[in-house]
C-alpha positions as CSV (number, residue, x, y, z in Angstrom):
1,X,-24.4,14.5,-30.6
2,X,-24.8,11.7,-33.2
3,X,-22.6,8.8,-34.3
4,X,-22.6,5.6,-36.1
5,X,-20.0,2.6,-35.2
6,X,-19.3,-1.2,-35.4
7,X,-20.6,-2.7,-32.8
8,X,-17.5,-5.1,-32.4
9,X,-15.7,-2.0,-32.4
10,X,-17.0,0.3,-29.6
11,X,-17.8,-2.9,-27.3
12,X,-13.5,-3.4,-27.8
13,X,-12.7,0.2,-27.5
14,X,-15.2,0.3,-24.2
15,X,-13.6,-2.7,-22.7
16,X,-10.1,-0.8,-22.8
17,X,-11.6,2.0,-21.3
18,X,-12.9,-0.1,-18.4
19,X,-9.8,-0.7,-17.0
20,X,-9.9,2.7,-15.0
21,X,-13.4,2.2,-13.6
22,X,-13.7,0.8,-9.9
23,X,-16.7,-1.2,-8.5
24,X,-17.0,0.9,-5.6
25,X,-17.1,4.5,-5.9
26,X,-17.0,7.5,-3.5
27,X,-17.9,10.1,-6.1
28,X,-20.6,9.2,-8.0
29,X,-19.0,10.8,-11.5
30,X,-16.5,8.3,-11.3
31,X,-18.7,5.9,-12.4
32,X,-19.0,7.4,-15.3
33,X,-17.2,7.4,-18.9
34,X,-16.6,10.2,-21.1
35,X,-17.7,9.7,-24.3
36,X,-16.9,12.1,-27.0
37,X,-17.0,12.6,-30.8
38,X,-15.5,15.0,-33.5
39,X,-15.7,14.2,-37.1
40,X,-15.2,11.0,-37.3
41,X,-12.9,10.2,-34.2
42,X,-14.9,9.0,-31.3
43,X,-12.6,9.1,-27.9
44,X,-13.6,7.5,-24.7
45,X,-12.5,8.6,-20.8
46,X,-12.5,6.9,-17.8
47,X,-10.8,7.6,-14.6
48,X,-10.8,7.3,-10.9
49,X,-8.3,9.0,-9.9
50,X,-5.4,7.2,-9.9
51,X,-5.5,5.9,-13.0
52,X,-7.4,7.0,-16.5
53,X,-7.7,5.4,-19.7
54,X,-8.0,7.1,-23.1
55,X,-9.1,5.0,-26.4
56,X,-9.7,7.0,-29.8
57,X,-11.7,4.7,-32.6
58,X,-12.9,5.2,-35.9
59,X,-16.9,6.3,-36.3
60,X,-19.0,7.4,-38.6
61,X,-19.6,11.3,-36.8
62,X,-22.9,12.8,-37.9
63,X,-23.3,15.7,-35.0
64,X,-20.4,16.2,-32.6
65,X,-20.1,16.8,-28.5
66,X,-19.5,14.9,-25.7
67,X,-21.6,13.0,-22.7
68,X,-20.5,11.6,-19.3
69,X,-23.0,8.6,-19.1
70,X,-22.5,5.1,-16.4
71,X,-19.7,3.0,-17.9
72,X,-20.2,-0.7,-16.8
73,X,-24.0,-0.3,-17.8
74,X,-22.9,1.1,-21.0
75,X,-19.8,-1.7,-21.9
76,X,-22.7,-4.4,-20.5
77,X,-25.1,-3.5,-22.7
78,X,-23.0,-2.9,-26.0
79,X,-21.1,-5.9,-25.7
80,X,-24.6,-8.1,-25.6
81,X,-25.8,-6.5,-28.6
82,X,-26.0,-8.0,-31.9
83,X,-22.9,-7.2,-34.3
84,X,-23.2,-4.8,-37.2
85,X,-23.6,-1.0,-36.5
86,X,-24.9,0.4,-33.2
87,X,-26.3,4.2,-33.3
88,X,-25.4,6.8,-30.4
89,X,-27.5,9.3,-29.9
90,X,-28.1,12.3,-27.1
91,X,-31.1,13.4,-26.9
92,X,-32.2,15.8,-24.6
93,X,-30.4,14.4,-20.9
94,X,-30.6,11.1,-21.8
95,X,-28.4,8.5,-24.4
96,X,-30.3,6.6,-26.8
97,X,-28.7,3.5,-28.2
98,X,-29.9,1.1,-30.7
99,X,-29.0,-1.5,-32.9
100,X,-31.4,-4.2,-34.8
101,X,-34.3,-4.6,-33.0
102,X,-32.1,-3.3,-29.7
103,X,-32.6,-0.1,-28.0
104,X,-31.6,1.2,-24.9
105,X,-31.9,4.5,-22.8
106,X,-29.5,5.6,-20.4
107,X,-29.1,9.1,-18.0
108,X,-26.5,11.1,-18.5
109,X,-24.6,12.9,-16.1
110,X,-23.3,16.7,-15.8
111,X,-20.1,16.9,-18.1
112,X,-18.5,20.3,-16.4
113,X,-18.0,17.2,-13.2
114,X,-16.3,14.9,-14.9
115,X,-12.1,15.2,-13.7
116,X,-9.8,16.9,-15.8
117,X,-7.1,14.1,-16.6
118,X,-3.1,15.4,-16.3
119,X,-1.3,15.8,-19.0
120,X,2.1,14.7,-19.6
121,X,4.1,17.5,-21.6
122,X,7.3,16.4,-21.5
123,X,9.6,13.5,-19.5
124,X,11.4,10.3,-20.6
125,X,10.3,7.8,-23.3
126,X,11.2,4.3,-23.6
127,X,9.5,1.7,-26.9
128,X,9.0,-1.8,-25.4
129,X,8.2,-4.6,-27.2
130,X,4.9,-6.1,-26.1
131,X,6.0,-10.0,-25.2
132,X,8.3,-8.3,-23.3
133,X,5.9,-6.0,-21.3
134,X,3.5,-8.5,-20.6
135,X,6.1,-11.5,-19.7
136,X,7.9,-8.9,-17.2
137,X,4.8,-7.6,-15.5
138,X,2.8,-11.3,-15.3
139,X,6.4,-12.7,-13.6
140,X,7.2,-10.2,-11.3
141,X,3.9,-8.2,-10.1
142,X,1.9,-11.0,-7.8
143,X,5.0,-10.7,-5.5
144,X,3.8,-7.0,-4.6
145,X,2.2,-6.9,-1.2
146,X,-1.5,-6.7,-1.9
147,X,-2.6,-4.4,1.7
148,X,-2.2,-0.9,2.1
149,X,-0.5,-1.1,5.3
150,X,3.3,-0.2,3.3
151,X,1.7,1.5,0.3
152,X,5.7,1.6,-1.2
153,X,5.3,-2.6,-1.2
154,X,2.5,-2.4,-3.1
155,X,4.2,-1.4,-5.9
156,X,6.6,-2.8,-8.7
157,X,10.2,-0.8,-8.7
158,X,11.1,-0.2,-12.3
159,X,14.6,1.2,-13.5
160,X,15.4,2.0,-16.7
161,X,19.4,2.1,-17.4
162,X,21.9,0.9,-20.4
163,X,18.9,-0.2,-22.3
164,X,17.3,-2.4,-20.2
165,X,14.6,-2.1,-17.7
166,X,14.7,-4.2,-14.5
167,X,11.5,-4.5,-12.6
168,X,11.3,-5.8,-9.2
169,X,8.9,-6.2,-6.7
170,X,8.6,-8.4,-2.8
171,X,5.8,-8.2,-0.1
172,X,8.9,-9.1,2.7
173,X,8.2,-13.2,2.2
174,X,9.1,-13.1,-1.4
175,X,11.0,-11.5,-3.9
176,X,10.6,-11.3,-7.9
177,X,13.2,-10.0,-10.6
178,X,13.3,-9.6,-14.4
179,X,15.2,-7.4,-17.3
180,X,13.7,-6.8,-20.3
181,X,15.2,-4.6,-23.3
182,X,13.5,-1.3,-24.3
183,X,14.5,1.1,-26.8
184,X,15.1,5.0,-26.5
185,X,17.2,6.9,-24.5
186,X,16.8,9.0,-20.9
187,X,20.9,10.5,-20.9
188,X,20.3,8.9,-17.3
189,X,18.6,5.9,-15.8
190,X,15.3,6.6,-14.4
191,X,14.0,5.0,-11.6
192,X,10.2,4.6,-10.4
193,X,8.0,2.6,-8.4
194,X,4.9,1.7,-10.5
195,X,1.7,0.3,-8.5
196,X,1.4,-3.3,-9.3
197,X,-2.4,-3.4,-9.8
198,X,-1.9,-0.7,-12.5
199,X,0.6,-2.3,-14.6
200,X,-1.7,-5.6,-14.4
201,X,-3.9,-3.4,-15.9
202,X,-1.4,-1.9,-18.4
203,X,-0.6,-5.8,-19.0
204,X,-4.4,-6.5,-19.9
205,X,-4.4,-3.6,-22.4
206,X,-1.4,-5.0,-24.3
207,X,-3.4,-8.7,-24.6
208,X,-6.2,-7.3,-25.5
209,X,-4.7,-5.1,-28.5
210,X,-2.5,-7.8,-29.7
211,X,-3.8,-7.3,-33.2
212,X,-4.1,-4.2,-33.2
213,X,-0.4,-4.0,-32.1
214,X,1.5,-6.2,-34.4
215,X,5.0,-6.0,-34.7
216,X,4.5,-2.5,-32.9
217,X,5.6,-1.3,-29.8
218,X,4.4,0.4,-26.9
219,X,5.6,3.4,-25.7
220,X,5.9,4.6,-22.0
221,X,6.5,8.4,-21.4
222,X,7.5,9.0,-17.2
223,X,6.4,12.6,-16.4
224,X,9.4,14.9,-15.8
225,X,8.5,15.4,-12.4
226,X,8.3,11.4,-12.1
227,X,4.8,11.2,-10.5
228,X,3.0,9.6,-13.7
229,X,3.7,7.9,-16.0
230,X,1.7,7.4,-19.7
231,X,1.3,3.8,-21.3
232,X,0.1,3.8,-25.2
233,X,-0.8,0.6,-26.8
234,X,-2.4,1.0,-29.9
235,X,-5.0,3.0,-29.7
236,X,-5.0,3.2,-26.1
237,X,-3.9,5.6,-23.4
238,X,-3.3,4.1,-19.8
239,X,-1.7,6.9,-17.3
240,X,-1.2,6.2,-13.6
241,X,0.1,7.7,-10.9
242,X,3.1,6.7,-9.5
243,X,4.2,5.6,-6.0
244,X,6.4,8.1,-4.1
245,X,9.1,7.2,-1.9
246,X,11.8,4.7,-1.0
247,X,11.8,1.1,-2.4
248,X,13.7,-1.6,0.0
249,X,17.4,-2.3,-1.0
250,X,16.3,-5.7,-2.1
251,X,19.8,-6.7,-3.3
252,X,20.1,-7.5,1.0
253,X,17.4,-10.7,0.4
254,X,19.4,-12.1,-1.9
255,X,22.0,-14.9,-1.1
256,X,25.3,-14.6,-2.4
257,X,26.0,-18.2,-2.8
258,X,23.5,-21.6,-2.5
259,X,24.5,-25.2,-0.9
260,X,22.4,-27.1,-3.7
261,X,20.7,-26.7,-6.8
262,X,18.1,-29.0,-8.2
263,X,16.7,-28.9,-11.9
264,X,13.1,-30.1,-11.4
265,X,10.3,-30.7,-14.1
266,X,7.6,-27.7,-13.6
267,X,4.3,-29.3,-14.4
268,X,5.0,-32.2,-12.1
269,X,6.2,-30.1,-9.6
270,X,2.8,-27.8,-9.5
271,X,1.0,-30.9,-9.6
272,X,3.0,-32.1,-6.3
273,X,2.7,-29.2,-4.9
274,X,-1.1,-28.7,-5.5
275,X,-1.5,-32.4,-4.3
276,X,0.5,-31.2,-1.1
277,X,-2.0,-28.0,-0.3
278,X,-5.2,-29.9,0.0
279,X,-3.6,-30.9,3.3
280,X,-2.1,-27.9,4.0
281,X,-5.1,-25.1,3.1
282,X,-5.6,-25.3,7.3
283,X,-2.4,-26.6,8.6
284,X,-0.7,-22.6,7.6
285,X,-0.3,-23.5,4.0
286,X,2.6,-25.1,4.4
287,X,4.5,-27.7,2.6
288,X,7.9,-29.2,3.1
289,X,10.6,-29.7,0.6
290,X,13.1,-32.7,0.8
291,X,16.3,-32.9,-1.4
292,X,18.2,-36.4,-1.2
293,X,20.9,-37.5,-3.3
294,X,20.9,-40.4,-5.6
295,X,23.5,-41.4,-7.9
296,X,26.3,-39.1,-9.2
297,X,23.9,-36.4,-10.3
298,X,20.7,-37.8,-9.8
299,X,18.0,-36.9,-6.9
300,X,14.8,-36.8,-5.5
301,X,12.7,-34.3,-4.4
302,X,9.9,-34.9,-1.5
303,X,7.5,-32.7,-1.3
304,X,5.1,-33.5,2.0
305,X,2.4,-31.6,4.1
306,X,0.3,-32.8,7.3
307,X,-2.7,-31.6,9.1
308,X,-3.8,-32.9,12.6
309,X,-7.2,-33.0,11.4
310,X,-6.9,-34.2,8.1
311,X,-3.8,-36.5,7.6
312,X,-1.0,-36.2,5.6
313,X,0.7,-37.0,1.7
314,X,4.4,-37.7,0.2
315,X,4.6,-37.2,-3.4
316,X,8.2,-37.6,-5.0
317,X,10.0,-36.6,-8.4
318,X,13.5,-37.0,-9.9
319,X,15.4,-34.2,-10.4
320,X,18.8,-33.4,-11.4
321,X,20.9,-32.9,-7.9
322,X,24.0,-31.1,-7.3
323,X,25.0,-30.4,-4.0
324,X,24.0,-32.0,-0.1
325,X,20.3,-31.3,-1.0
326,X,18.7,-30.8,2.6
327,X,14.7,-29.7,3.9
328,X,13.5,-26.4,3.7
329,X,9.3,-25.3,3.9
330,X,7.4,-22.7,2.3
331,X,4.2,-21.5,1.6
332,X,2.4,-23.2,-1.1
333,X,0.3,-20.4,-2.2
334,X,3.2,-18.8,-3.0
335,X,5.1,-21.5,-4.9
336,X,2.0,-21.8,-7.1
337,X,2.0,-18.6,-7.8
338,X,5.5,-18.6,-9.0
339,X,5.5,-21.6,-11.0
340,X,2.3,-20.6,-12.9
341,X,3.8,-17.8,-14.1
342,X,6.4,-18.7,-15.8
343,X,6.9,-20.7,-18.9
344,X,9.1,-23.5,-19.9
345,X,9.7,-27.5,-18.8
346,X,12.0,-26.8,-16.1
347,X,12.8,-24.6,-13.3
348,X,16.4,-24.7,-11.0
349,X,15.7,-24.5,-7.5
350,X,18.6,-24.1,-4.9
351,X,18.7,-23.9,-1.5
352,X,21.2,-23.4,1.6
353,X,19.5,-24.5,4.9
354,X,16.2,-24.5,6.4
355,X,15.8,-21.0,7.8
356,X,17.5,-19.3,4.5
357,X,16.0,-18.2,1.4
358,X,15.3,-20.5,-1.8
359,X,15.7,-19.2,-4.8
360,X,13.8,-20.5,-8.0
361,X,15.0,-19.3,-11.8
362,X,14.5,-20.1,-15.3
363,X,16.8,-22.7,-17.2
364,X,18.7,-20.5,-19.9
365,X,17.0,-17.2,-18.8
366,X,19.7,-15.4,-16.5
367,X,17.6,-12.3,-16.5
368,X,14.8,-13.7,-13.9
369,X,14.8,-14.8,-10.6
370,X,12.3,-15.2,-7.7
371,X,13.2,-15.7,-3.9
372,X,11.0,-16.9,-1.4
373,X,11.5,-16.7,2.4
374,X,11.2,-20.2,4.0
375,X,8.9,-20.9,7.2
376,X,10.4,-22.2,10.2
377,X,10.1,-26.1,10.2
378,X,8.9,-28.1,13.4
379,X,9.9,-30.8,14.5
């Protein structure tokens, strides 16, 4: 087994297939990438189980075969190495790789142990346009829980119907929503729960391929059985499992109506906020929110946090007010989170009373939302 490549090339092509290779394995083939080569097609494997990644690339084939050898020694030591072309070589039961004045040896391991991935024959298939993917899984997939302990929370619930595809996902203290448009049709909608960590994952491949992409699409195929689902960018393959079971009715978090709604700027609000945390990192990360009226649609919005220990701060900002206004507290870790990932100058946040949810959105951008449980305020 023999081939020539660009070094720029298969360092690319093995960070993509990174994305299914854990830090910690049980079986020690995991570890390990597939790397394989026919004519001049060179197609690298990775999986752990859950999740596996496929990327084909150009190379210059001179013998064909295949090789499972360790991947994050492999991706380490190609992406240090000078660019121009890199030489892969097996030689007996090891790798040889050398480029320049570089070489390196590395051990190969039994290929007849590496997993046979699934393959999706036939299901549904929707084209979504990249900006779109990304946006969607960047706003809506830090709201998934992040333990185990409800494995169905750890995912983002994704439904495709009348050309759009709602994702939503909450950890019980906060909720996220956004629609995106996708193209193709299923004759009826489809609904899935995708884990979150997977689609971050998915959301990685898209902004690394970027250029690879241009005006292109990606294309998601859901297995007919819906328990995987197949994510090409490029020339990338991501498949993952998917998460079996029932997703909350999370329509029931939502209020139908708010008391107040306040247009706020979003920079100075992190910066508030942030300002607010250093005295609430050991006070339960909590900071308090204070709309007051001023003026026929002027207001102000307090934002305040105290700690025994430490002290406290008050920092203030105008906003435009239309309603009672009131208090209301939160967690600041997951305000941050929020407003970090979304774009734009503003954001409208509106309120009932203390102990009911808040609900921030998007000025002009009717298909996002995210709600956030309050925490009980003390007097």
């Amino acid at each position: 087994m023999k081939f020539k490549i660009q070094q720029t090339d298969f360092s690319k092509a093995l960070l993509s297939a990174s994305k299914s290779l854990l830090s910690k394995v049980n079986l020690p083939i995991l570890a390990n990438i597939m790397v394989s080569v026919s004519k001049n097609k060179l197609e690298i494997l990775s999986t752990n189980l859950e999740t596996a990644t496929k990327v084909i690339v150009e190379c210059l084939g001179e013998a064909d075969g295949k090789v499972a050898v360790p991947g994050k020694l492999l991706f380490e030591f190609v992406s240090q190495l000078p660019e121009g072309e890199v030489v892969f070589e097996k030689l007996g039961s090891e790798v040889v790789i050398s480029a320049k004045r570089y070489s390196g040896r590395f051990a190969t391991a039994p290929v007849e142990d590496f997993p046979a991935i699934p393959k999706i024959d036939a299901g549904y298939s929707f084209s979504l346009n990249p900006g779109d993917f990304e946006k969607a899984v960047l706003r809506v997939a830090y709201s998934a829980a992040m333990e185990e302990g409800r494995p169905i929370l750890t995912g983002i619930l994704c439904e495709f119907a009348k050309n759009s595809l709602s994702m939503a996902a909450t950890d019980g203290y906060r909720l996220s929503f956004q629609k995106i448009p996708y193209g193709g049709k299923t004759g009826e909608p489809v609904k899935v729960i995708m884990p979150a960590r997977a689609l971050l994952e998915a959301a990685k491949i898209v902004s690394e391929n970027s250029e690879a992409l241009g005006d292109g699409k990606i294309e998601l195929l859901v297995a007919q059985g819906l328990n995987q689902v197949n994510i090409k960018v490029a020339n990338v393959e991501y498949t993952t499992r998917l998460i079996e079971g029932v997703f909350p009715n999370w329509q029931k978090l939502i209020p139908t109506s708010f008391i107040s709604s306040a247009k706020v700027p979003r920079e100075e609000l992190i910066k508030i906020v942030r300002v607010a945390s250093i005295f609430a990192r050991d006070a339960g990360s909590i900071v308090r929110f204070k709309l007051e009226a001023q003026g026929a649609k002027g207001g102000l919005l307090s934002v305040s946090a105290a700690n025994s220990q430490v002290g406290s701060n008050e920092a203030q900002c105008e906003v435009e007010l239309s309603g009672k206004g009131g208090e209301i507290a939160f967690n600041f870790r997951y305000l941050l989170e929020m407003l970090s990932s979304v774009d734009g100058d503003e954001v409208v946040f509106e309120m009932i009373e203390s102990l009911n949810p808040g609900r921030l959105t998007i000025p002009g951008d009717a298909d996002f939302f995210h709600i956030i449980m309050p925490v009980r305020l003390q007097s």
